[in-house]
C-alpha positions in Angstrom: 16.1 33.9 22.1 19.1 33.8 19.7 21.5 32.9 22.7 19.0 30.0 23.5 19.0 28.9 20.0 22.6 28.8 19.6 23.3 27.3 23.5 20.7 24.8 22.0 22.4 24.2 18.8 25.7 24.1 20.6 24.7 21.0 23.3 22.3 18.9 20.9 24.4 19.4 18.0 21.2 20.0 15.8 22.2 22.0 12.4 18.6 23.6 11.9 17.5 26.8 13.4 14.2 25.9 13.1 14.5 22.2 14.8 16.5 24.3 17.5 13.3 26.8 18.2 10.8 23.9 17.8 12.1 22.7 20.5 12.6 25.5 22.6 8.9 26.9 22.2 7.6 23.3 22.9 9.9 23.8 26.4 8.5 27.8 27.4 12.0 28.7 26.5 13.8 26.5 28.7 16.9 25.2 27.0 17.7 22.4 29.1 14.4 20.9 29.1 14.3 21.4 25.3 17.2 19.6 25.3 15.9 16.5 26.9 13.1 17.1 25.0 15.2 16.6 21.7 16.9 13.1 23.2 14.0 11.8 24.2 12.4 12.7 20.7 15.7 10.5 19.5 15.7 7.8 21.8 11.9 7.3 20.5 13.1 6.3 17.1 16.5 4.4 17.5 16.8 2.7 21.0 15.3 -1.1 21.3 16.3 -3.4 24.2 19.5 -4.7 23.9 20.8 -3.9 20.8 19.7 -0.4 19.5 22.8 -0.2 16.7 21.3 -3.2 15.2 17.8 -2.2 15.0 18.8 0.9 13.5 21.2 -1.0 10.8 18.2 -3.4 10.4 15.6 -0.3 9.7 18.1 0.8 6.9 17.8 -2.7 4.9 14.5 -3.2 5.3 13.7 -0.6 2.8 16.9 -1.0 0.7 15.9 -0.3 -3.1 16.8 -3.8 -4.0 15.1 -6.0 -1.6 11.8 -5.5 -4.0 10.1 -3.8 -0.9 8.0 -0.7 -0.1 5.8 0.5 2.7 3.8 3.2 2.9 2.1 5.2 5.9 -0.9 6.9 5.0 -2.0 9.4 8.4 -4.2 12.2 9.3 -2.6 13.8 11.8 -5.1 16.4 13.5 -3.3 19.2 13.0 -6.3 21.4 13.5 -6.4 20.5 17.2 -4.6 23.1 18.7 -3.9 20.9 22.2 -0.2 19.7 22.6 -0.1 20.2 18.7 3.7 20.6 19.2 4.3 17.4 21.2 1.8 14.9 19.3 3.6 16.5 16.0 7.1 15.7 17.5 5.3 11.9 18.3 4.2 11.7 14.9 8.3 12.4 13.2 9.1 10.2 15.9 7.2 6.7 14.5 8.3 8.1 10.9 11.6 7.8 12.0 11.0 4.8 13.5 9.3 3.1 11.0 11.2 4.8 7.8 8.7 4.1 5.4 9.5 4.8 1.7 6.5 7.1 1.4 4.4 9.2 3.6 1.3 10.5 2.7 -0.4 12.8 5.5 -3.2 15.2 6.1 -4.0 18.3 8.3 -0.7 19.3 8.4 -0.5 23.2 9.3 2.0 25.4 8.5 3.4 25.4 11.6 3.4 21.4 12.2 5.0 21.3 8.1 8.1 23.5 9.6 9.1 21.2 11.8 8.0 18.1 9.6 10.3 19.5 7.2 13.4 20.5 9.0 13.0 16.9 10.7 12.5 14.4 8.5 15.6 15.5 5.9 15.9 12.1 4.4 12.7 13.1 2.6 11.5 15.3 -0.1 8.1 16.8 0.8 5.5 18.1 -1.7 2.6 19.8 -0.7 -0.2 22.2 -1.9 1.9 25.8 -3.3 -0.9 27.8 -2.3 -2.1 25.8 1.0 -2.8 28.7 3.9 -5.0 26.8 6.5 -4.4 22.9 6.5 -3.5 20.4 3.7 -2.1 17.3 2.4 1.6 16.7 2.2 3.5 13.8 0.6 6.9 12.9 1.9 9.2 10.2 -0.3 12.1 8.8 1.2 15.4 10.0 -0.7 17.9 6.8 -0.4 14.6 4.7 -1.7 12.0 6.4 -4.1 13.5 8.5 -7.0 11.1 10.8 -8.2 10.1 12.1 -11.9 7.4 14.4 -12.0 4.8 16.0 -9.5 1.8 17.6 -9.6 -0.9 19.0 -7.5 -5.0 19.0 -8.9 -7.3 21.1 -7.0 -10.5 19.8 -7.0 -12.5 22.3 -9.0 -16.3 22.2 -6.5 -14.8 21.2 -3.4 -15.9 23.7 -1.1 -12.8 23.4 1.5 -10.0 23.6 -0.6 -8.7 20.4 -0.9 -6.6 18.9 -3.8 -5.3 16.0 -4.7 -0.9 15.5 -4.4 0.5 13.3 -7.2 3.9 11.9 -7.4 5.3 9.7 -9.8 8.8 7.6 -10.0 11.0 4.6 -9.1 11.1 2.3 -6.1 13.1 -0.7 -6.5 13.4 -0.4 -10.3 9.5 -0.4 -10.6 7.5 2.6 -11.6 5.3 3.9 -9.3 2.7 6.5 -9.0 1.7 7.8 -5.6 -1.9 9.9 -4.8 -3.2 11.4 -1.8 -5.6 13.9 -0.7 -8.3 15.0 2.3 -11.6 14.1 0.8 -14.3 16.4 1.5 -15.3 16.4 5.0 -19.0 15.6 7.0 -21.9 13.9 6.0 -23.8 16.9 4.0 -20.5 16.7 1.3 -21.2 13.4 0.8 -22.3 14.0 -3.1 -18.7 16.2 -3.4 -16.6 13.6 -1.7 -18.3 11.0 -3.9 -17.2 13.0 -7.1 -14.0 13.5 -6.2 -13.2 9.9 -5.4 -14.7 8.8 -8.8 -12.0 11.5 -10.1 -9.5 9.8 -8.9 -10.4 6.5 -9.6 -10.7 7.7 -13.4 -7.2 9.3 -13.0 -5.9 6.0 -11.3 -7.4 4.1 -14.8 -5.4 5.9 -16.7 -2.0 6.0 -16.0 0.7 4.0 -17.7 0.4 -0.2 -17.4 4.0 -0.6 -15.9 2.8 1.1 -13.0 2.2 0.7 -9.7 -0.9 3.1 -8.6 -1.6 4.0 -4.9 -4.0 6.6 -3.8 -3.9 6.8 0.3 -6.1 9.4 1.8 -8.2 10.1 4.9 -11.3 9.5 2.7 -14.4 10.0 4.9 -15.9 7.1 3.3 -18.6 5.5 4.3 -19.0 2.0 2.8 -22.0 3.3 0.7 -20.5 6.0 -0.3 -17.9 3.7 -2.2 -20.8 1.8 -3.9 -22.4 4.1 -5.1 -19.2 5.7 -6.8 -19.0 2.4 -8.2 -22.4 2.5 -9.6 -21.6 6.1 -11.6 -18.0 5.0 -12.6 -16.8 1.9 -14.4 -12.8 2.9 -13.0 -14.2 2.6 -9.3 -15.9 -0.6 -10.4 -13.7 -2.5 -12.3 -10.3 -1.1 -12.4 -9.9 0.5 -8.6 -9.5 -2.0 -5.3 -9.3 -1.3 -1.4 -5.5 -2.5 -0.2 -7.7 -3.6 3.0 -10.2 -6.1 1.0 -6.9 -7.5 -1.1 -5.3 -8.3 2.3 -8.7 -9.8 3.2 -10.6 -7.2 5.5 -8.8 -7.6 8.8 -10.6 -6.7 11.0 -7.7 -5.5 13.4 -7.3 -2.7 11.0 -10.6 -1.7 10.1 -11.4 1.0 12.0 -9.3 4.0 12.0 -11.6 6.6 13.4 -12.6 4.9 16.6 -14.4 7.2 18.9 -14.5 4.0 21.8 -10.6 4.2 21.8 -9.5 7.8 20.7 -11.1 10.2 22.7 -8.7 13.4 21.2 -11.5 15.0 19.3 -14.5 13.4 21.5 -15.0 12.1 24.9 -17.3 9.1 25.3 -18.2 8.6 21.5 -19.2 5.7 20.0 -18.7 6.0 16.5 -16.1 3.5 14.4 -15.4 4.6 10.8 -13.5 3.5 8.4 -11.6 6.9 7.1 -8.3 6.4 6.1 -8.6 3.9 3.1 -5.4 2.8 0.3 -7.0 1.7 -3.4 -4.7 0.6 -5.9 -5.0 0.1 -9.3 -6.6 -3.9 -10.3 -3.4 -5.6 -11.8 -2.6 -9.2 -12.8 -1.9 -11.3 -9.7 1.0 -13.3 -11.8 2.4 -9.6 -12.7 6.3 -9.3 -11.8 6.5 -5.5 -12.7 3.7 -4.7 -9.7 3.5 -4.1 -5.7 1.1 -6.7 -4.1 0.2 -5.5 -0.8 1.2 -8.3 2.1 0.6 -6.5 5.4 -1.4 -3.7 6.8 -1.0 -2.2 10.7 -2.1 0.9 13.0 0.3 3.0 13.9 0.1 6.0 16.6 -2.1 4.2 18.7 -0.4 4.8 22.2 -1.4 7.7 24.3 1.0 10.1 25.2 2.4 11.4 28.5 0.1 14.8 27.4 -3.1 12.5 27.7 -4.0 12.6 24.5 -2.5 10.3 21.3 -0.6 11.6 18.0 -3.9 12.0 16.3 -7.3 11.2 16.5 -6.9 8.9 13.3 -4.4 5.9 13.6 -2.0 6.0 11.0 -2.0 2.9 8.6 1.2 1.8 7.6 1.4 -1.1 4.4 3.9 -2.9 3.3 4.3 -4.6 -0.3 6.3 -6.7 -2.1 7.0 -7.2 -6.1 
């Protein structure tokens, strides 16, 4: 294996041993194919028609710290689906890449998927979970962009699957910031856990300084009552906490990112269309000029792969706001 790594390393001109193996696991050991493998995993993230060098000069700007821009891709990623978990993972770095948001929150990421997340997407700082065995949230901030001050990770105390909520808090494009995600607690009989933990972090949200800019992006397994009866119990939910996709005026293009009549990854021939993966942000003056306002929200991840199957079987929401 160590004289496929290094023939690997040699050709590709990849740096990381990891990145090197990833790719050769992903090709049963054969290098050349891994090789191809790792192009074609390039050519997914830089090549447009006509005029690749200018897309990828364009994709730099666009989130230059002083063009009062940030966007944001929120994504569960079905790491706990063990088929072609290596090559929807490498098509999930790939629309990162592509898209080079300034921060990334994601969910079921497993330790083997966060290796290569980690060893791929270098112009990132990653922060996840410390003690996280089986699957978790990760947060990924982009380094030219988003300068970071403090961190944290808050386990929430009766959730009965381990999850926890990531927190990161800094500066994009002179502007504080403070960025939350997390996996709230999963199926319909954790309905009055996910409920308390989404008033938590609404109450969190309330509270942090006025200067900022507060996102919490999560797969939420919200239903829409769910939400309003958190309201009813929490005065942060009601009056200080508000869904990025009613701001932007509840497209309906976007509204469904758990669509069992498109995604058929987890089941075949469903009919269920939930609204999962949700952003809030804190209420703020519309006339503020020290505050994101959201101004665009899109699927992402929502072409199926020469495996058969698609990246996940969420599509990934990516936002965009401007000061």
């Amino acid at each position: 294996m160590d004289s496929s790594i290094q023939k690997f390393m040699e050709i590709s001109g990849v740096k990381n041993r990891e990145t090197a193996l990833y790719y050769i696991e992903l090709a049963d050991g054969d290098v050349e194919r891994a090789i191809n493998l790792h192009y074609e995993d390039d050519d997914a993230v830089i090549i447009v028609e006509d005029e690749p060098a200018m897309q990828a000069n364009s994709a730099s700007s666009s989130n230059s710290p002083t063009n009062g821009e940030m966007t944001v891709l929120e994504w569960n990623i079905q790491g706990l689906l063990g088929d072609f978990l290596k090559e929807r993972t490498v098509a999930v770095v790939a629309e990162i890449k592509r898209l080079v948001p300034d921060v990334v929150m994601l969910q079921e990421v497993v330790p083997s998927t966060l290796q290569y997340i980690i060893s791929a997407c270098q112009e990132y700082k990653l922060y996840s979970p410390p003690d996280a065995v089986h699957y978790f949230s990760v947060m990924l901030t982009r380094k030219a962009t988003f300068q970071v001050l403090a961190k944290s990770v808050i386990n929430f105390p009766t959730s009965m699957q381990g999850r926890s909520l990531v927190a990161v808090k800094g500066n994009c494009c002179s502007r504080k910031v403070t960025l939350l995600t997390s996996h709230l607690e999963s199926c319909k009989p954790s309905i009055d856990i996910r409920i308390q933990q989404f008033v938590n972090v609404c109450g969190l949200m309330k509270e942090e300084e006025p200067e900022s800019t507060v996102i919490f992006g999560a797969d939420t397994n919200l239903r829409d009552y769910e939400v309003d009866k958190a309201k009813r119990q929490s005065e942060a939910a009601r009056q200080y906490i508000v869904d990025i996709w009613n701001i932007l005026g509840s497209p309906k293009e976007v509204e469904h990112s758990w669509d069992l009549t498109k995604n058929d990854n987890q089941i075949k021939g469903g009919n269920a269309r939930l609204r999962f993966e949700r952003l809030y942000m804190r209420k703020e003056s519309p006339s503020s000029s020290v505050h994101f306002k959201p101004v665009k929200m899109e699927f992402i991840g929502t072409s199926r792969l020469s495996c058969g199957l698609f990246p996940s079987d969420h599509w990934g929401i990516l936002v965009k706001l401007k000061i």
